[in-house]
Z-matrix of the N, CA and C atoms (Angstrom, degrees):
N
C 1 1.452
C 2 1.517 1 108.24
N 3 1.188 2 108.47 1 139.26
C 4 1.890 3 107.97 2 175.29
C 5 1.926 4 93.31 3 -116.42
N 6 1.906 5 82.07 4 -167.39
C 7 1.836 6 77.36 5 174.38
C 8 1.144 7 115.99 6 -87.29
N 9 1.192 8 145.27 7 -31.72
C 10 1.668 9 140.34 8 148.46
C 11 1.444 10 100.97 9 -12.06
N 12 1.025 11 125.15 10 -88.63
C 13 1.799 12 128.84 11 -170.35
C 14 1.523 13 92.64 12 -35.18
N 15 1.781 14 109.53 13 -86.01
C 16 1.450 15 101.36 14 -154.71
C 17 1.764 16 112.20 15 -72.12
N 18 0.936 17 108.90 16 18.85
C 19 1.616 18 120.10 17 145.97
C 20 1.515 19 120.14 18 -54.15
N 21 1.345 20 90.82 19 -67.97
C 22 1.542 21 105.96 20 -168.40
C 23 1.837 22 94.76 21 -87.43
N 24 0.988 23 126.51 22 12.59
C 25 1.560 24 124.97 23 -171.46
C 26 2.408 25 76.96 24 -92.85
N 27 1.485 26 96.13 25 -85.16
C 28 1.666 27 103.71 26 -172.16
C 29 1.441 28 96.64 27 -45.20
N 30 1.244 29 145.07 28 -11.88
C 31 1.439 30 125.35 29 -175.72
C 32 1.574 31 106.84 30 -84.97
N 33 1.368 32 102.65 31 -17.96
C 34 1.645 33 99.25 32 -161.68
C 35 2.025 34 88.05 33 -112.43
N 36 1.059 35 108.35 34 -35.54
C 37 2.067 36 95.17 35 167.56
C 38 1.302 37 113.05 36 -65.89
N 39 1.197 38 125.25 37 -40.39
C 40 1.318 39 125.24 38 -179.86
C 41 1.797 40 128.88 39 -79.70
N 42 1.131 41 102.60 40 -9.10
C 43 1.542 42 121.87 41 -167.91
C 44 1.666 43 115.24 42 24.41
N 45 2.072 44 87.54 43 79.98
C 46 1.411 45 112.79 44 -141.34
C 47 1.735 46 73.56 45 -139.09
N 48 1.739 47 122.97 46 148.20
C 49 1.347 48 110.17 47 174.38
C 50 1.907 49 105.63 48 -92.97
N 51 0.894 50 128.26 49 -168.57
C 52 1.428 51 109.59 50 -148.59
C 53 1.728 52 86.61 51 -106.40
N 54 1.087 53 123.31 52 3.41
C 55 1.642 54 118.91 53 163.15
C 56 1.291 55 119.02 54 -68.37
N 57 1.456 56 84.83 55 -54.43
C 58 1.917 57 91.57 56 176.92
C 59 1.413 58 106.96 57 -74.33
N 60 1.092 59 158.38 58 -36.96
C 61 1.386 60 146.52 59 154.46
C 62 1.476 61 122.10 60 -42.01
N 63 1.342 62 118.35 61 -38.19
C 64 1.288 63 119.76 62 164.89
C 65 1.228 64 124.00 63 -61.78
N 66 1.840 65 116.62 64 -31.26
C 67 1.064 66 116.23 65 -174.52
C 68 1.549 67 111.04 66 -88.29
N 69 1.468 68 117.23 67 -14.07
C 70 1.492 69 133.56 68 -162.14
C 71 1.883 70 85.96 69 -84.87
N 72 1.177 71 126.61 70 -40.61
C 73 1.539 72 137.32 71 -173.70
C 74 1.869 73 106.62 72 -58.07
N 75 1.333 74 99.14 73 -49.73
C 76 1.164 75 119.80 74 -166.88
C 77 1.440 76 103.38 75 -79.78
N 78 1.429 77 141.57 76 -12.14
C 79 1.110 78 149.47 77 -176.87
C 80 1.572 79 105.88 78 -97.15
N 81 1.294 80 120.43 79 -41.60
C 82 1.249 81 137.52 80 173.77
C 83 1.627 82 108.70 81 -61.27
N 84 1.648 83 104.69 82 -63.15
C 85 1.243 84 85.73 83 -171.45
C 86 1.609 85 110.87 84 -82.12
N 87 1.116 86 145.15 85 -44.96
C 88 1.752 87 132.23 86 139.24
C 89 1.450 88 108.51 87 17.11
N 90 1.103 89 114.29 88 -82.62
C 91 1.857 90 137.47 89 -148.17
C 92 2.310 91 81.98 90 -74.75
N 93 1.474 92 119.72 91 -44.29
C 94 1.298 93 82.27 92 -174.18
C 95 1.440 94 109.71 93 -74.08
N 96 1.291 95 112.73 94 -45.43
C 97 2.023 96 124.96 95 -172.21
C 98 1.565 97 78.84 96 -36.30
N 99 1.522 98 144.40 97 -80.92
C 100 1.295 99 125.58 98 -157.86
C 101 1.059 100 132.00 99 -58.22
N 102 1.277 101 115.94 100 -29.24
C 103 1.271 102 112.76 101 161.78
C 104 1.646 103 136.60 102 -37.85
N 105 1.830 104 92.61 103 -60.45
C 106 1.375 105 125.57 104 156.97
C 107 1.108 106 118.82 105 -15.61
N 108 1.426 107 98.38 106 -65.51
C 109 1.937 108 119.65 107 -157.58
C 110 1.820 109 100.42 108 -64.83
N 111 1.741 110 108.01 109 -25.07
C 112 1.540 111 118.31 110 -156.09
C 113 1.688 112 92.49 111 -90.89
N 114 1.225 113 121.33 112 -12.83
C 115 1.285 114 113.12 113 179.01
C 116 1.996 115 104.02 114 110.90
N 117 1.236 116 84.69 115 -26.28
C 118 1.773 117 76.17 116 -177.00
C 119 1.393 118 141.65 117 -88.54
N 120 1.003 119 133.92 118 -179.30
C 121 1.449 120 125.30 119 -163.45
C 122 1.874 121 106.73 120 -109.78
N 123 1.810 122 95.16 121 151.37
C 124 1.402 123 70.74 122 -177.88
C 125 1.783 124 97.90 123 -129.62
N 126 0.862 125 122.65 124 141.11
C 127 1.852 126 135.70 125 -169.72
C 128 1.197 127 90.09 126 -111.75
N 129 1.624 128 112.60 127 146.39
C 130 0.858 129 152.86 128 135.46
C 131 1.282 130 140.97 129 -136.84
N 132 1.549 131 95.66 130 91.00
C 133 1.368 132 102.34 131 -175.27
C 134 1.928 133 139.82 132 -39.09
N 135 1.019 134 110.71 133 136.95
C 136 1.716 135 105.53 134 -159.91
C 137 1.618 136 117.43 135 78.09
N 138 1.333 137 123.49 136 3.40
C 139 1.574 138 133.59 137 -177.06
C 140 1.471 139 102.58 138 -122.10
N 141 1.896 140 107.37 139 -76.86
C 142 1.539 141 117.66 140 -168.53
C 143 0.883 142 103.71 141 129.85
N 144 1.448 143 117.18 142 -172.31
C 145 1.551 144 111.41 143 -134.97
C 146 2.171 145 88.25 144 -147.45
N 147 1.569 146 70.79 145 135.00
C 148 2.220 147 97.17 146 178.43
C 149 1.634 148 92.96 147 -76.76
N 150 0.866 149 133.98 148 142.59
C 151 1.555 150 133.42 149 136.33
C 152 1.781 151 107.38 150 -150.37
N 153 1.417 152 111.61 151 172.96
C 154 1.276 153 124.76 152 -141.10
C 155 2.341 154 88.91 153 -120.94
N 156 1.461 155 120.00 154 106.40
C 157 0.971 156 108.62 155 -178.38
C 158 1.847 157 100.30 156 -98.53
N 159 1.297 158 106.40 157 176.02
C 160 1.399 159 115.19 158 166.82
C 161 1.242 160 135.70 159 -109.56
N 162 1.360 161 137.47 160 112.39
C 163 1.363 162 124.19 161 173.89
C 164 1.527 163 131.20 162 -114.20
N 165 1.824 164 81.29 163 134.59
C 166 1.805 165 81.82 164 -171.05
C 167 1.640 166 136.01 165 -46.45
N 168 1.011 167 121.02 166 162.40
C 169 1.377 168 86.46 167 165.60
C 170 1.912 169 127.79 168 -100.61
N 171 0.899 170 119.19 169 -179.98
C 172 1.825 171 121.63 170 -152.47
C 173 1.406 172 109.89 171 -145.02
N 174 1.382 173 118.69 172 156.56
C 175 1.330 174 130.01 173 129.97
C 176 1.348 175 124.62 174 -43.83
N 177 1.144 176 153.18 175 154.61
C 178 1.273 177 172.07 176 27.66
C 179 1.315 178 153.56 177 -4.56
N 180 1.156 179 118.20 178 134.16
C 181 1.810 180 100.12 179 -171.06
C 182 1.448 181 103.28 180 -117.24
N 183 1.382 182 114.12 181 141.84
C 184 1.699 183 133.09 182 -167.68
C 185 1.921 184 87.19 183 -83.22
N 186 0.983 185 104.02 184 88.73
C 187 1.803 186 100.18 185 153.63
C 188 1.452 187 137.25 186 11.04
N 189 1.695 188 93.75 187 -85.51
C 190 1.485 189 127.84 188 170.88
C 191 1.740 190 115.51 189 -48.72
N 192 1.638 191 92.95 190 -52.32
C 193 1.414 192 87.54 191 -177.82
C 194 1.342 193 133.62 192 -144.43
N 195 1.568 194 90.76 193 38.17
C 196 1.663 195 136.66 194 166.25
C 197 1.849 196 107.27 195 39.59
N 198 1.708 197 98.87 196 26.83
C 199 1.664 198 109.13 197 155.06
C 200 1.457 199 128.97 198 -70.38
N 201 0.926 200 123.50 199 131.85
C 202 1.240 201 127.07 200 162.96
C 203 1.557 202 135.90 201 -42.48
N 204 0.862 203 142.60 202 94.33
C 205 1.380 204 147.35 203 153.08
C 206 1.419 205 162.87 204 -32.49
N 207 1.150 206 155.14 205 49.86
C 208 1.519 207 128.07 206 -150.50
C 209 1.681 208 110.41 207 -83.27
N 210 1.769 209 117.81 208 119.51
C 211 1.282 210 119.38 209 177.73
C 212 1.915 211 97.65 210 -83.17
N 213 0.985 212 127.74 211 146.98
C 214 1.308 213 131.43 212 178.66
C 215 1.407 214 101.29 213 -97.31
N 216 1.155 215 107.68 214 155.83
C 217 2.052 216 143.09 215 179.48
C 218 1.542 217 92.45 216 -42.90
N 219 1.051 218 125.38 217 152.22
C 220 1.579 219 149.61 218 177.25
C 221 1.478 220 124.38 219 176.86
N 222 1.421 221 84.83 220 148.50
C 223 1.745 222 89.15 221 161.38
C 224 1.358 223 124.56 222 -72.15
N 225 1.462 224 115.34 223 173.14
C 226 1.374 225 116.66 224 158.30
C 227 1.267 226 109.30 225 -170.85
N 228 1.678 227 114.68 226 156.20
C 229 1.444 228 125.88 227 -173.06
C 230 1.236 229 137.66 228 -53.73
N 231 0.671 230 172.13 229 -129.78
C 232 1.378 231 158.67 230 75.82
C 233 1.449 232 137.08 231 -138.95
N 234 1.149 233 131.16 232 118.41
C 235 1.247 234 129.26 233 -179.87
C 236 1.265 235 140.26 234 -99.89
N 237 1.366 236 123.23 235 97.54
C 238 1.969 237 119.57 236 -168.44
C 239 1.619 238 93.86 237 -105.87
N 240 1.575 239 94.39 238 121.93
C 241 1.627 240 109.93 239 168.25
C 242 1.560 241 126.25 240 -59.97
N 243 0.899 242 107.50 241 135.29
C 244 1.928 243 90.30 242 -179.38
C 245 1.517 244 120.19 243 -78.17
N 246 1.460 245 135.26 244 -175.38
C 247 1.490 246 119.66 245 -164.75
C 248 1.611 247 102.49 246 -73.45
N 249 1.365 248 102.38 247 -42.70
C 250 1.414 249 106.01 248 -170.60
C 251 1.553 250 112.12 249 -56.64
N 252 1.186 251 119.74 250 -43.89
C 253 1.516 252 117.16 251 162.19
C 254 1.590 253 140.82 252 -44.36
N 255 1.703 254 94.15 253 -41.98
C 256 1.163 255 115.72 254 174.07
C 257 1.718 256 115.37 255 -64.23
N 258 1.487 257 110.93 256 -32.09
C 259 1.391 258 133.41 257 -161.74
C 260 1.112 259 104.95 258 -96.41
N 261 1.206 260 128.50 259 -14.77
C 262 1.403 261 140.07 260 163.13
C 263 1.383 262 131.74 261 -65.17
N 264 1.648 263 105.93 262 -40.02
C 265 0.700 264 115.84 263 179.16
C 266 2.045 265 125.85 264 -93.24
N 267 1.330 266 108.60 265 -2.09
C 268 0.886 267 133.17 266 -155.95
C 269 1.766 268 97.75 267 -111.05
């Protein structure tokens, strides 16, 4: 599925025209990335929960030409499903 599909997926549950669903998508995902960026977490109960982990930074080795590296410190996303999600799928 991409967002085209589940575009037209909330346009047709919601009996919503597929602008305003696109734009309702785009608000959603917006509102979590900011969240993100602010440090905070975002729950949704019966789904799971966004939060923002940290990684140190490291050595690395280049593949190709088995040099050494330093990747620098960053964030990153993260996503833990909630039970009900998990159980859903199962």
């Amino acid at each position: 599925m991409n967002k085209k599909d589940l575009i037209t997926i909330i346009s047709d549950d919601a009996g919503i025209s597929k602008e305003a669903a696109g734009a309702a998508l785009e608000s959603v995902t917006d509102s979590i990335v900011k969240s993100l960026k602010k440090g905070d977490e975002v729950r949704l109960p019966g789904f799971g929960t966004f939060k923002v982990t940290h990684r140190k930074a490291r050595t690395a080795r280049n593949p190709q030409t088995g040099a050494t590296i330093q990747v620098k410190a960053s964030d990153a996303p993260k996503f833990t499903p909630a039970k009900a999600f998990k159980e859903a799928l199962n």
